[in-house]
C-alpha positions as CSV (number, residue, x, y, z in Angstrom):
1,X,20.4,13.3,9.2
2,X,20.2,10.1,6.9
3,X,18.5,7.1,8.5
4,X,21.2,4.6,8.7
5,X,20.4,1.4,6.2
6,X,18.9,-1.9,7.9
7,X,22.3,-3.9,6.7
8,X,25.8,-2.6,5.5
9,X,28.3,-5.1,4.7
10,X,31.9,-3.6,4.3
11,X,34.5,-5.1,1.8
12,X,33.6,-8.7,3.2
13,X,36.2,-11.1,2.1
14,X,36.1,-15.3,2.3
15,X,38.5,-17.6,2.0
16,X,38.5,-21.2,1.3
17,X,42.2,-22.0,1.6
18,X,43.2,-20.4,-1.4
19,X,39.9,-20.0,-2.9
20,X,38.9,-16.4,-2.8
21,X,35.3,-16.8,-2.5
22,X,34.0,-13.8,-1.6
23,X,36.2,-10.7,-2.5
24,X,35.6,-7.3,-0.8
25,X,31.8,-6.8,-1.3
26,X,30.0,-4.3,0.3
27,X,26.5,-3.2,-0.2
28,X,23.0,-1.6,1.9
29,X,20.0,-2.7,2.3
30,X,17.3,-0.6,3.4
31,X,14.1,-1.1,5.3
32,X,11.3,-2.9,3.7
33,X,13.5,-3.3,0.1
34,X,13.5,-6.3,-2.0
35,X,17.2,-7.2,-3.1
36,X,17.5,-10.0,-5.5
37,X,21.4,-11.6,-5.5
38,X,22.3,-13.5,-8.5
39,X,25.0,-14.9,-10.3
40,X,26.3,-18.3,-11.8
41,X,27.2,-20.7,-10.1
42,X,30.4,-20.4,-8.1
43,X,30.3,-16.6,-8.1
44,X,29.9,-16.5,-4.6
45,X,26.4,-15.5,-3.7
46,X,25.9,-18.7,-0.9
47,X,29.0,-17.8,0.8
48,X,27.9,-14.1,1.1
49,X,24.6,-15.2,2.9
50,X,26.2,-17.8,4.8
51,X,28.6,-14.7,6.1
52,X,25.1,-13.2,6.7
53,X,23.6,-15.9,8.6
54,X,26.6,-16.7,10.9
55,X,27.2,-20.4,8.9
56,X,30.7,-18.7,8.3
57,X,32.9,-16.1,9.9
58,X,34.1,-13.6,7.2
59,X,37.9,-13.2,7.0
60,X,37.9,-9.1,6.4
61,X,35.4,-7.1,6.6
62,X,32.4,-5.5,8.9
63,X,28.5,-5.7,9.1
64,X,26.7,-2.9,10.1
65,X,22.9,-3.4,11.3
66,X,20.9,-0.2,11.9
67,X,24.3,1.5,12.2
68,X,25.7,-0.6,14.5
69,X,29.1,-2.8,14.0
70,X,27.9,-6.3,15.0
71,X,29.4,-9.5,15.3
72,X,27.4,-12.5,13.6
73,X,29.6,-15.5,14.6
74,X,26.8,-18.0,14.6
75,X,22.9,-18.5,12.7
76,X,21.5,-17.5,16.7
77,X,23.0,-14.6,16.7
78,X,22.0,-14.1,13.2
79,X,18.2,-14.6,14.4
80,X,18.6,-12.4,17.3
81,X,20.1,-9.5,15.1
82,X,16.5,-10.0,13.0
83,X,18.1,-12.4,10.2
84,X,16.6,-15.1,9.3
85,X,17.4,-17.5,6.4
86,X,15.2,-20.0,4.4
87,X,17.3,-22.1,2.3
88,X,15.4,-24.2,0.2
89,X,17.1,-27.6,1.1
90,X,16.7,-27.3,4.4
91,X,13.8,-25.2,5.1
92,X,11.7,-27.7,7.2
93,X,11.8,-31.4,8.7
94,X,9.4,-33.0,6.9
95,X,8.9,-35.7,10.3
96,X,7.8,-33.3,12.1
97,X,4.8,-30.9,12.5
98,X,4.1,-27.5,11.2
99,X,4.1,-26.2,14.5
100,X,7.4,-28.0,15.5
101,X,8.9,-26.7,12.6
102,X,7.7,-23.2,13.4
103,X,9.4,-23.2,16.6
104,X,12.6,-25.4,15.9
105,X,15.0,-23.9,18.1
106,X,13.1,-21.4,19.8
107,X,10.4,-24.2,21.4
108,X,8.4,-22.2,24.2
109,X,8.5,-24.8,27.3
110,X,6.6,-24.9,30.6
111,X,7.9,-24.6,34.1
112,X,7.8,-28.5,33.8
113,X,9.8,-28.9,31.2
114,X,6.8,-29.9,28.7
115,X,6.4,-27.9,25.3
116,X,3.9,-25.3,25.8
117,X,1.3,-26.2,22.8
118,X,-1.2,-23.1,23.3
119,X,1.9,-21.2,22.8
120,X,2.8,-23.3,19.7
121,X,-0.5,-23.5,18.2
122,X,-0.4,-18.8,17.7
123,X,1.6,-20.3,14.5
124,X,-1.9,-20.6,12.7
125,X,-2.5,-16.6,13.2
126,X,0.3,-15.8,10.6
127,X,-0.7,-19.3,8.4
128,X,-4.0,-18.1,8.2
129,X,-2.7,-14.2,7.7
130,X,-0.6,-15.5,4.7
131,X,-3.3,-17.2,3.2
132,X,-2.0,-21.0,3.8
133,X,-4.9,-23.5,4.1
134,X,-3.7,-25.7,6.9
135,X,-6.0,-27.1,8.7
136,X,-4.0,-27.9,12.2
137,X,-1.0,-26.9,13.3
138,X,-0.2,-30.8,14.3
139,X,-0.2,-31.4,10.5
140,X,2.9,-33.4,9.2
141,X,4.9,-31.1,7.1
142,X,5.9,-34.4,4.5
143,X,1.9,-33.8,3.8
144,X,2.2,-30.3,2.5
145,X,3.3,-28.9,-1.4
146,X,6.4,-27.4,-1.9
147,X,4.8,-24.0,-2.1
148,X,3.3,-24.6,1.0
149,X,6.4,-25.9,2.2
150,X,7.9,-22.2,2.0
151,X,5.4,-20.7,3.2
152,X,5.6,-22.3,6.4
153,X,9.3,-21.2,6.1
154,X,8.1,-17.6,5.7
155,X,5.7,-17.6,8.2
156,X,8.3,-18.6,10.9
157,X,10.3,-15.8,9.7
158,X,6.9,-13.5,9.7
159,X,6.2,-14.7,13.5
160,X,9.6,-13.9,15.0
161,X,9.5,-10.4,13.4
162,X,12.4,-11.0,10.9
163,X,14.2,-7.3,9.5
164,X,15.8,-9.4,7.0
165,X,14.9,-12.2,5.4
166,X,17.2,-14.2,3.0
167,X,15.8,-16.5,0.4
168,X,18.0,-19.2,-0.9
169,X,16.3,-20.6,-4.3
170,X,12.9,-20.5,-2.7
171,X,11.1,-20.9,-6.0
172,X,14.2,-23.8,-7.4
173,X,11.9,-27.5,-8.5
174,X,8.4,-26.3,-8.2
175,X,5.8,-25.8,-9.7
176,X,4.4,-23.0,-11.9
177,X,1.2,-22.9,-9.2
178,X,3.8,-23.3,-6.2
179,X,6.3,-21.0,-7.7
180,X,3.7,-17.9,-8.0
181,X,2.7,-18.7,-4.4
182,X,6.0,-18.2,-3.1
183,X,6.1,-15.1,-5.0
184,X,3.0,-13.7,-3.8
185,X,4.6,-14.7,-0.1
186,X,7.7,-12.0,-0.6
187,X,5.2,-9.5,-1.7
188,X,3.9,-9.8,2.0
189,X,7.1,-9.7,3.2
190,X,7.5,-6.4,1.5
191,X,3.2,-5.3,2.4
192,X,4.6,-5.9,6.2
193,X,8.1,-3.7,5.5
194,X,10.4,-7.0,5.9
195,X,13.3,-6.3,3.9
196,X,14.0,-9.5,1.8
197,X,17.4,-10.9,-0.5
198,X,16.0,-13.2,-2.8
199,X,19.1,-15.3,-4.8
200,X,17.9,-17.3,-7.5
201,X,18.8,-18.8,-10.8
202,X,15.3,-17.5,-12.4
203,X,15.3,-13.9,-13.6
204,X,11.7,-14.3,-14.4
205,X,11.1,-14.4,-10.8
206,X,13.2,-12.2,-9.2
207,X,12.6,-9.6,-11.5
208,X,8.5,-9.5,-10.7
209,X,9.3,-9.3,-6.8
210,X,12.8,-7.4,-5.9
211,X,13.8,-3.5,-6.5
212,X,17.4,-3.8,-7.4
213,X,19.5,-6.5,-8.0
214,X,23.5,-7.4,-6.9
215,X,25.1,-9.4,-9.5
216,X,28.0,-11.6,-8.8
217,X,30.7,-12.8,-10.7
218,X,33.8,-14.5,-9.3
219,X,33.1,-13.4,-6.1
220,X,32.8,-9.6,-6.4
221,X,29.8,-7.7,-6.9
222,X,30.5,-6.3,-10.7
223,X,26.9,-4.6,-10.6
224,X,24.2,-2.9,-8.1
225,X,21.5,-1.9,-10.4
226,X,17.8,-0.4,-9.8
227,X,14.9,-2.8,-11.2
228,X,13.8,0.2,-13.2
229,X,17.6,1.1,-15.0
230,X,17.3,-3.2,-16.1
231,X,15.7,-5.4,-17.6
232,X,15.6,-9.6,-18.0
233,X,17.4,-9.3,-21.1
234,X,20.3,-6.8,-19.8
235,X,20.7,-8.9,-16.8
236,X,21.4,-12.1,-18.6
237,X,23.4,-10.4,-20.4
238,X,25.8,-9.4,-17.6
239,X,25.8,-12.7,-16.4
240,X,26.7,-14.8,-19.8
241,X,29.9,-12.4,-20.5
């Protein structure tokens, strides 16, 4: 018998009044597999992962995870089902520290009441496993790069033992340097069988990461292609006509 995917959305449908944003689209993804999600702009790809997340409540459809029918209604019960989200606006607070950020939301806490900092401070075991030269866990995020930025996303997603993790432009205003970090940070995700939906803008860099790609265009999925059947040049093709 087959192993049922990790994630099965069924003909997921969105409305925004009577914008149709995201029109019956269903598709798997399997354990440990690299997805990349792209489209223009406006075809619907951050609506889909929003329905994902639990940022919004799809209108028709069902989500399946590891064969089961579930319910995300909110981003906590997103996390709890194993899906966690890094969009690139908001991926950390850059007033607060790395360890804060790791545990925004989830902050371990004493009998007292106080935050339990030995807790906390375990952060630095996946920093260090992913390669990220921070010194302290106290540091100020506003102090780190951009690529270190999301890798501090990453790693929160690495600690809490993410199934999924969706990456919202994670590579969108840096640098070349910062860019191939964050690249180099999926293919851990993948080495440590995370299975990861990477939408981006930049074919270059989904294509050197992901297995298959999803292509959206006015808020249906129009292709589900293998990396190996493609190329850069077929898929801008597909998304310019």
């Amino acid at each position: 018998m087959k192993e049922a995917s990790l994630l099965e959305a069924k003909e997921i449908h969105k409305w925004f009044a009577k914008v149709h944003a995201v029109s019956g689209v269903s598709f798997t993804i399997e354990r440990g597999e690299s997805v990349g999600l792209i489209g223009d702009n406006g075809a619907g790809k951050s609506t889909l992962i929003k329905v994902l997340s639990g940022y919004h409540r799809p209108d028709k459809g069902e989500v399946f995870i590891e064969g089961k029918k579930v319910k995300i209604d909110f981003p906590a019960r997103a996390r709890a089902l194993g899906i966690e989200t890094v969009y690139q606006e908001q991926a950390l607070v850059d007033l607060m520290s790395v360890a804060r950020n790791m545990f925004m939301g989830r902050e371990p806490v004493r009998r007292a009441g106080f935050l339990n900092k030995k807790k906390m401070h375990e952060c630095m075991g996946v920093l260090d496993q992913m390669g990220l030269s921070i010194k302290s866990p106290d540091v100020i995020v506003r102090y780190l790069s951009g690529g270190e930025k999301q890798g501090v996303a990453i790693a929160r997603a690495m600690y809490f033992k993410a199934k999924l993790v969706i990456l919202d432009e994670p590579t969108r205003a840096l640098s070349v340097k910062e860019a191939q970090t964050v690249l180099d940070f999926i293919g851990q995700l993948r080495q440590e069988n995370v299975s990861v939906i990477f939408i981006t803008h930049n074919l270059h860099h989904v294509y050197s990461v992901v297995e298959r790609f999803l292509i959206m265009r006015k808020g249906k999925l129009v292709e589900d292609v293998k990396k190996e059947e493609t190329s850069v040049e077929k898929l801008t093709e597909v998304l310019i006509h």
